[in-house]
N, C-alpha and C positions, 0 to 999 in steps of 0.2 A: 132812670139815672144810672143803674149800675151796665145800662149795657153801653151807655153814652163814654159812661170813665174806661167801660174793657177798652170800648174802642180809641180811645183817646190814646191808652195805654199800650195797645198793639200799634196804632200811628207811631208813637214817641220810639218803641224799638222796629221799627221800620228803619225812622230817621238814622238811628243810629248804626244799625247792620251797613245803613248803606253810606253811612262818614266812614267808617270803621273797616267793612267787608270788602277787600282787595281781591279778596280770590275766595273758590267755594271753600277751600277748608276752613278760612278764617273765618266768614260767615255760616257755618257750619256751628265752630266753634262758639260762636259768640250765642250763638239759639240757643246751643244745650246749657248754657252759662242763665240764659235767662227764664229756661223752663225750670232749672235748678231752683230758680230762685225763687218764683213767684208762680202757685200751682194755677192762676187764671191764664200765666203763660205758657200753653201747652204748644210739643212742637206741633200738633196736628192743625192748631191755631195760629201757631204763626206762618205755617207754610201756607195753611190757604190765604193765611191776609196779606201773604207777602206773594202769592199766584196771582190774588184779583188783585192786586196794583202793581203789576207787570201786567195784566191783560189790558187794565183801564190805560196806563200808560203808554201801549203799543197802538191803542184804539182811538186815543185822543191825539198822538202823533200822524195818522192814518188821516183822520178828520181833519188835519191845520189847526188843531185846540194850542193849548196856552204851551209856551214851551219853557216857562219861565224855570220848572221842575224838572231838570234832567233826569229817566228813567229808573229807578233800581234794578238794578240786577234782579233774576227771579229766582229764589231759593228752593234750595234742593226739598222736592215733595219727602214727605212724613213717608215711612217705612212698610206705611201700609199702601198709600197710596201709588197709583201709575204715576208713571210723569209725563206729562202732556208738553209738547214744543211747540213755542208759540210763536209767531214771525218776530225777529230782531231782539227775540231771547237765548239765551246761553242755555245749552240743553240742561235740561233737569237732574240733579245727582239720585241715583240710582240706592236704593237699601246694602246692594250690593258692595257697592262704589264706597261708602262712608266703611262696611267692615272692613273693607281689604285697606282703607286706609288708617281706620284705628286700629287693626294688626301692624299695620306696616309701622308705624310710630311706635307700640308697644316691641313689637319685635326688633326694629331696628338700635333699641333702647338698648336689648341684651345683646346682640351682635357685636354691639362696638366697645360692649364692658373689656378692660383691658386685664383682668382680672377672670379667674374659673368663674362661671355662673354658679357651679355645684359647689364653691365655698361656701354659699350661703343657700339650707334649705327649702326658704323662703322664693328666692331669687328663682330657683329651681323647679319650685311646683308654677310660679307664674310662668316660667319662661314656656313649662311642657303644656301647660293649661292655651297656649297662646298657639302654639305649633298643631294642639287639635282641636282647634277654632280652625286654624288659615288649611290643614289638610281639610277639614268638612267644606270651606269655602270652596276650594279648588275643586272637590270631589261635584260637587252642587254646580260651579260654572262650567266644568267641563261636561254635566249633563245636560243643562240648559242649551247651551252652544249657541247663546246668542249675543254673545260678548264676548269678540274674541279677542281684544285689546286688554279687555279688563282680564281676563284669565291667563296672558301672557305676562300681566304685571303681575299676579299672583304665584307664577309660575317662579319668576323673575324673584319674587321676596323667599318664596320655599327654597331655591334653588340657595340662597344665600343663607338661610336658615338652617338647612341640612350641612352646610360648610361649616356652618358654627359650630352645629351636634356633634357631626366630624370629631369635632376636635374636641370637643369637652369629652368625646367617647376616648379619644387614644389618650387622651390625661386622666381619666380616670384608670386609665388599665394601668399606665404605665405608673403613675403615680396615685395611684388609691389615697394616698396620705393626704393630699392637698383639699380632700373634697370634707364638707362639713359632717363629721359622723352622723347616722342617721340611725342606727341600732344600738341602744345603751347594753353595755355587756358584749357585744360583738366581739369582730375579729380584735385582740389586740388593746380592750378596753382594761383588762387586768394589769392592765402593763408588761403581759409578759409579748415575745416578740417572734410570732414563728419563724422568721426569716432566721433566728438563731438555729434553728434544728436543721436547714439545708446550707446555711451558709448566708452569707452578708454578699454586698459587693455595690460596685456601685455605675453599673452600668445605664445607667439612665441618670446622669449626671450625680448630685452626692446623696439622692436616697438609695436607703439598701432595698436588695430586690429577693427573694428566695430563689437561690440556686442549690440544683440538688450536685449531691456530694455520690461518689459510689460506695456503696453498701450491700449486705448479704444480706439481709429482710426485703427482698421484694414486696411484701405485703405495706406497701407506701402510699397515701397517697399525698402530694402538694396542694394547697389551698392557696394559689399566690393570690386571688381575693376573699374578703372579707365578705359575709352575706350581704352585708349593709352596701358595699362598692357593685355587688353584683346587682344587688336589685337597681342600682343607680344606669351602671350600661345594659340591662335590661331594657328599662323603660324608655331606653335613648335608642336603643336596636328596634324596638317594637313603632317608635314614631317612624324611623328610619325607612324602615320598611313596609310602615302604610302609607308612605310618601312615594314608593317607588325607588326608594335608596336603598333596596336591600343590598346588593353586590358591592354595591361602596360600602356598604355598612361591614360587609365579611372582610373587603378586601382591608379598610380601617382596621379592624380585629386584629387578621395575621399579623399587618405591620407590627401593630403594637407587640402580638405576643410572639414573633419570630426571632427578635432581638432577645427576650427573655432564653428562648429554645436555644439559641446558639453561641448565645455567654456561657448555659447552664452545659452543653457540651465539650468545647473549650475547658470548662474547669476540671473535665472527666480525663483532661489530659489527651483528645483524639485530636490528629490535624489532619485538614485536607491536603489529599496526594492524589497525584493523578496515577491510571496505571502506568505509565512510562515511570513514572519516580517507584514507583513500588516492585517492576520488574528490574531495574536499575539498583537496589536497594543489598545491600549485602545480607545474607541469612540473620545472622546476630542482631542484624537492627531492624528483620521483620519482626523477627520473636519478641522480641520487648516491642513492638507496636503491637502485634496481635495479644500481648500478654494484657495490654492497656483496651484493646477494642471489645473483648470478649465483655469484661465488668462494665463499659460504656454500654455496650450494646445492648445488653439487660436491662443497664439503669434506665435507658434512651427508651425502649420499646416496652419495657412492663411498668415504670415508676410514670417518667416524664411523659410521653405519649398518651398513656390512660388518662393522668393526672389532665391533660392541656383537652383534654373530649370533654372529659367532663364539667370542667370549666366551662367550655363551648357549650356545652348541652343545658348549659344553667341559662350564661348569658344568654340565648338566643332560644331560648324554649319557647314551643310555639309556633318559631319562625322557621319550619324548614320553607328551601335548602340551603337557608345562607348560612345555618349554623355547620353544615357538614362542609360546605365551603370555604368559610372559613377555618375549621378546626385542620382542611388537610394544604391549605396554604399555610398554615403557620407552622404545621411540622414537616411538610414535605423536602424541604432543601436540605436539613440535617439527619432526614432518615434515609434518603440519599446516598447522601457523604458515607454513613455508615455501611450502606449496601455496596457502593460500586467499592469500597477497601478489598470487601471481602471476595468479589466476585473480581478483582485482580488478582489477591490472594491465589484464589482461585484456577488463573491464567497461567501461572506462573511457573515456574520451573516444578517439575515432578522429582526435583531427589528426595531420597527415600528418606533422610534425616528430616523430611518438614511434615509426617506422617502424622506424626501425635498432635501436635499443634495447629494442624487442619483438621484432626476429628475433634479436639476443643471446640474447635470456630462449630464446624457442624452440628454438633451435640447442643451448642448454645441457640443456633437459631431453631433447630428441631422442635428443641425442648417449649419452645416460647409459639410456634404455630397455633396451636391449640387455643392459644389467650388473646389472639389478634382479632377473633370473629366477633366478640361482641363490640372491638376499638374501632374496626375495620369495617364495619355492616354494612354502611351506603353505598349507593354507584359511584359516589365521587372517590370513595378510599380503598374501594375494591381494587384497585388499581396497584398503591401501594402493597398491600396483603398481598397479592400477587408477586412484586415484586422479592417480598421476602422469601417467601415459596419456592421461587424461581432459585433465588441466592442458593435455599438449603441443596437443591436439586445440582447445581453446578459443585456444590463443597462435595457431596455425593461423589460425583463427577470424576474431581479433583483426585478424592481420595482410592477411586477405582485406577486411575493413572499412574498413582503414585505406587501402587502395587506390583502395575506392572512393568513401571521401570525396575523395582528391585529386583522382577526376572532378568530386565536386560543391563542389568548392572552385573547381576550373576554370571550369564552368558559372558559377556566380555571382562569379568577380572582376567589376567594373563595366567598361563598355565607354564611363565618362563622362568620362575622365580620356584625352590623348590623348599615348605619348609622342614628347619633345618632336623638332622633325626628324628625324619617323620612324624613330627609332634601336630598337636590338630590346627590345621588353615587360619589365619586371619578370617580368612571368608567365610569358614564356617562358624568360626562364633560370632560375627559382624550378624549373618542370619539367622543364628538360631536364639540370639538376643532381642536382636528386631520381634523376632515374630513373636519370642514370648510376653514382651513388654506389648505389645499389638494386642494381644489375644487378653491384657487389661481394660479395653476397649470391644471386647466382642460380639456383644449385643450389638454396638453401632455398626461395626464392622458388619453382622453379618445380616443387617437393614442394608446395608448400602451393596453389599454382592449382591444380597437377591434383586434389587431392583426395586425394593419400594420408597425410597425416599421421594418418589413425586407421587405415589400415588394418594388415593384419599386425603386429594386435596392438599397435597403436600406435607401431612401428617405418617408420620411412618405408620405399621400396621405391628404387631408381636408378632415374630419367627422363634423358632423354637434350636438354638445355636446348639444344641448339645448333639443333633443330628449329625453322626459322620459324613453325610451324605448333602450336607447343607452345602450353598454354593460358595459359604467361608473355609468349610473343611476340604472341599472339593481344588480351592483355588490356593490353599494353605500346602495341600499334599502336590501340587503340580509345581509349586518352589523350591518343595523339598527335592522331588524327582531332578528338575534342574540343578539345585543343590548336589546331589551326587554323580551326576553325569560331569559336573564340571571339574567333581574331586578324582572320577575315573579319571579324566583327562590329565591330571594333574599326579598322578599316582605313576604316570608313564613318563613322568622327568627322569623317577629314580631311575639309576642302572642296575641297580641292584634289586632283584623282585622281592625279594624277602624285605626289606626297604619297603618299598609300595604295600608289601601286605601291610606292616608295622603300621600307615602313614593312613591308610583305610579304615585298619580296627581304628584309632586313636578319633578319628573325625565321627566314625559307626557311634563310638559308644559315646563321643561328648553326645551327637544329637541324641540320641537313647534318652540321656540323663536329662537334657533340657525337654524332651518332650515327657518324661515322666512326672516332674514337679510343676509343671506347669495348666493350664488347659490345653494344650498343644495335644496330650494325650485323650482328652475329650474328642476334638476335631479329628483326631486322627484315626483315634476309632486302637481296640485291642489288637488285630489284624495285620495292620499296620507297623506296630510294636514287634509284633512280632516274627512279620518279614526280616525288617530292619536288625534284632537280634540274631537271625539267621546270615545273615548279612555276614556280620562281623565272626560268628560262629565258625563261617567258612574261607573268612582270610585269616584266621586262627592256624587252622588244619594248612592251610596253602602255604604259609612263614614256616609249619614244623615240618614240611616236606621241605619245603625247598630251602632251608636254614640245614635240618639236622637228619636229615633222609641220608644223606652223603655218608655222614657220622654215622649212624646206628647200623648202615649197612657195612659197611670198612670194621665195624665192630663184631660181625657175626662170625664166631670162628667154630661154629658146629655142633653136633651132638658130641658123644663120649664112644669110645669102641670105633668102629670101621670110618673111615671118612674124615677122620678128626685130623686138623692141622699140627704140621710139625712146627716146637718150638721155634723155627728161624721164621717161618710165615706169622705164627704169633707177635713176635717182635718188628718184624715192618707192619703189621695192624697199628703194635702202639705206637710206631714213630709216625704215622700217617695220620692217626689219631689227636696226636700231641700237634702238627703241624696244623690239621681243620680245627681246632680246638681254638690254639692261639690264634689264630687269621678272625675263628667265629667271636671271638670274645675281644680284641684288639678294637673289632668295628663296633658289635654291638653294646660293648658298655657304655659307648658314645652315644647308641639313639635311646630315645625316649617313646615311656609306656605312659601317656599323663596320668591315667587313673589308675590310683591303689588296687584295687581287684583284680583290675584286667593284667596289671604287671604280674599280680601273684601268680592269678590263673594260668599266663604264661611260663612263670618261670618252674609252676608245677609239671606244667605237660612237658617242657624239657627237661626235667628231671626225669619223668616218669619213661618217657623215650629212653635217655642215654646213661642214666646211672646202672640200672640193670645190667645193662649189655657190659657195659666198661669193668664195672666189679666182675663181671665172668671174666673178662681178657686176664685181669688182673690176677684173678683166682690160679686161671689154668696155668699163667707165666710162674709163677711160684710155686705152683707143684709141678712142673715139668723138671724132670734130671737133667736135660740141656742147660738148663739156664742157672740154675742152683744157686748159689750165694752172690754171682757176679751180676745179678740183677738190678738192673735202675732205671727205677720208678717216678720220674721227674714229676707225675701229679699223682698223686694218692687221691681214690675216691672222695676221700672228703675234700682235696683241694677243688678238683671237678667240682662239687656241690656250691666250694663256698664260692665259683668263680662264677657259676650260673644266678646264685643271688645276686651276683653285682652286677645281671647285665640291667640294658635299658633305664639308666639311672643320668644320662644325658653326658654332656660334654665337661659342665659346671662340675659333676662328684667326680 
């Protein structure tokens, strides 16, 4: 009796699958409704009662039996069983066939939500629960290979699926906030708000985003997510990419975090210029660009850069390569930007006034080499690293150029303009300021003479600058050399040689004095010093010959006893005397001695030359009987004296 009623009861939902069941999913559906319901209704049971009455019905149509019963449909075999195709039956639904299509309903469920999936935790774990169901599916039909309709359709819903992830992945990055928290205590749960400490802003429409500010703590780093938001595009990267969506997955990434990298640049105050704008660009308004690029460029390549890896390195841990893939598409455009400024910079005109402010630029990318190996490590960022490399090696470059225009700036000042009472050159203090404010810079300077800015890897190496012999002191001394060959030339304006001597000592002793307070005396070595003291030493002696040689001679009027000049030759000595006197002192109280010392020194060794001699003349004129009381003396020694003090005191006293 009981198997009389199963049977009755498997008959009754026959009837009804087949009033009912329009299509296999429906009929599908209505079996697992009835297995549900009643455990004598197994599917294994209903599929075979519903097999053997599709066979009896094909069999009794075959024969000319009753046809009173139009056929059922034959339901899809139980999940264990084959499925067997029977003449003038609908092929059998396959184990295969019913998951990809209860993924497909459950998955197409989330697809179409108009709303994040990841607002609601829930939502979220089904959704990923479903996505590594239909990849095993996929993985499983594509091994099989014997349905290949069905694995197109499979393909067909991943494909659609990953578009979804897509997007819930660049909304989580871009908007962390919208997703349902998942770490109590996380980012942001105290209510305090790290986007305060880099700055607000609202580039991703009106949430605020962290952007970094510049700063002198490089030791920074940014968290623009949350642990909680990481583990979320984690686990969306890792389905991604056992899908075969890793590249989309990276290339989703940058999108997302490229916009964040070049709001946060932007606010560092840098713009893009091409080099023609920057060649194009007047000095005063590279300086305040490079005064802005230097602090950006730090920020950019030690805060932001590091900060935006390691984020990558979270999200996508695991998954190389699409984590180094991504991490150098989403900074590559804006480290860039920053590279080609500098390597216009770079291009650029070599006057010597842009010297200090391209060893800035230099000194900054130099300094930061060192820190890019462990940012920079993969083959995909090698590239970049390289680039900055490159960059520090052309500022190098730059600043070897810029050197050596200041020789040929020196070579062509004109030698037609003469200054005035031989006081020290424009040019020579234009250079010997240059070089000392340079030699604040020396270490760098004397990395980039020698030639190792590209070496070890683009890392300079220590030189030891104190060496005379170094190729900064070496190419310092060959400016100076030019430096005076340019002042000889210029010494041959005067017509007056005593003039020229004046116009030599005065430039001799400025450079002296600047190389002695400064490192310039280091580079140049003791030797050097004091050449150059000789130097001047000997247009000393050259100005008292050919100044007061005339003088002291015209003043010799002899020993005492045999030989000794008569009173009337006495007297034309002094009116001869009195005339090179006033002629010497008319011109020279008008030039200038600049330095206190060397004017004394000079005005001592004229004394020491002409006072002697002149008090003889004077002695012997007044005790001579010829000349007796009718004697006159238009300068008294002392006037001589005090007229020598007043020379070379300029135009001005």
């Amino acid at each position: 009796m009981a198997e009389d009623g199963e049977e009755k009861l498997l008959a009754t939902v026959q009837q009804i699958v087949q009033s009912l069941g329009n299509s296999d999913t429906m009929t599908e559906d209505i079996l697992k409704v009835f297995s549900n319901y009643d455990g004598r209704l197994s599917l294994d049971k209903l599929y075979a009662a519903r097999s053997a009455a599709a066979a009896a019905a094909a069999g009794g149509s075959g024969a000319g039996g009753d046809h009173s019963m139009p056929a059922s449909p034959p339901l899809p075999p139980p999940p264990a069983a084959a499925s067997v195709s029977l003449p003038g039956a609908r092929p059998p639904v396959t184990s295969m066939e019913r998951t990809v299509r209860t993924l497909d309903r459950q998955i197409s469920q989330f697809v179409a939500m108009d709303r994040l999936i990841w607002a609601e935790s829930a939502d979220a774990d089904a959704f990923l629960e479903a996505v590594d169901d239909l990849i095993g599916t996929v993985q499983e039909l594509d091994a099989a290979g014997t349905n290949r309709a069905l694995l197109d359709r499979a393909d067909e819903l991943l494909s659609r699926c990953m578009a979804r992830l897509e997007d819930e992945f660049r909304a989580l990055i871009e908007r962390p906030d919208d997703a349902a928290p998942v770490v109590p205590g996380g980012f942001g749960s105290d209510g305090s708000d790290d986007d305060e400490e880099f700055g607000g802003g609202d580039g991703y429409g009106d949430e605020p985003i962290p952007i970094a500010k510049p700063v002198t703590d490089y030791d920074v780093v940014i968290d623009a997510l949350s642990p909680g938001s990481i583990a979320n595009v984690h686990q969306i990267a890792r389905r991604m990419v056992d899908a075969g969506f890793g590249r989309e997955c990276a290339e989703a990434y940058a999108a997302a975090r490229r916009s964040f990298v070049d709001e946060s640049v932007a606010r560092l105050g840098v713009r893009s210029r091409t080099a023609e704008e920057v060649h194009a660009s007047p000095w005063e308004e590279l300086e305040f660009d490079i005064a802005r690029w230097i602090p950006a460029f730090n920020m950019v390549f030690r805060i932001l850069i590091p900060s935006e890896r390691r984020l990558c390195d979270r999200v996508f841990d695991g998954l190389a390569p699409f984590g180094d893939l991504a991490f150098i598409a989403a900074v590559r455009t804006q480290a860039l930007q920053l590279i080609s400024f500098g390597d216009a910079i770079s291009s650029s005109s070599r006057a010597p006034e842009r010297l200090f402010r391209v060893v800035d630029m230099y000194e900054a990318v130099r300094d930061l080499l060192p820190d890019l190996d462990p940012v920079f490590s993969d083959p995909y960022s090698a590239a970049l690293r390289a680039e900055v490399s490159a960059l520090c090696n052309t500022l190098g470059s730059s600043i070897k150029g810029i050197f050596m225009e200041l020789e040929n700036l020196i070579r062509r000042d004109p030698a037609r303009v003469a200054a005035t009472g031989g006081n020290i050159h424009p040019i020579t203090r234009y250079v010997m300021n240059y070089l000392r404010a340079a030699c604040g810079s020396r270490q760098t300077l004397e990395e980039v003479m020698e030639g190792d800015s590209g070496a070890n890897g683009g890392v300079p190496v220590a030189v030891d600058p104190d060496r005379p012999t170094s190729s900064l002191a070496v190419h310092v001394a060959w400016i100076m050399d030019v430096l005076q060959k340019n002042l000889d030339t210029k010494s041959k304006i005067y017509r007056d040689p005593a003039l020229a001597c004046i116009f030599l000592m005065n430039n001799g002793k400025y450079i002296i004095q600047k190389v002695n307070d400064s490192e310039l005396g280091v580079l140049l070595g003791d030797d050097w010093i004091k050449q150059m003291t000789n130097r001047v030493r000997r247009w000393s002696v050259d100005y008292q010959r050919t100044t007061w040689g005339k003088v002291t001679t015209v003043l010799q009027t002899g020993g005492p006893g045999v030989g000794a000049l008569p009173a009337k030759a006495l007297l034309q000595k002094l009116r001869m005397f009195n005339t090179y006197f006033e002629e010497i002192y008319a011109a020279q109280s008008e030039w200038v001695i600049a330095d206190d010392q060397l004017r004394v020194d000079i005005r001592a060794q004229v004394e020491d030359s002409v006072m002697p001699v002149y008090a003889g003349l004077i002695a012997k004129l007044k005790s001579s009987p010829e000349t007796g009381r009718d004697l006159y003396i238009k300068y008294t020694p002392e006037d001589v004296e005090a007229r020598i003090q007043h020379l070379f005191e300029g135009a001005g006293k």
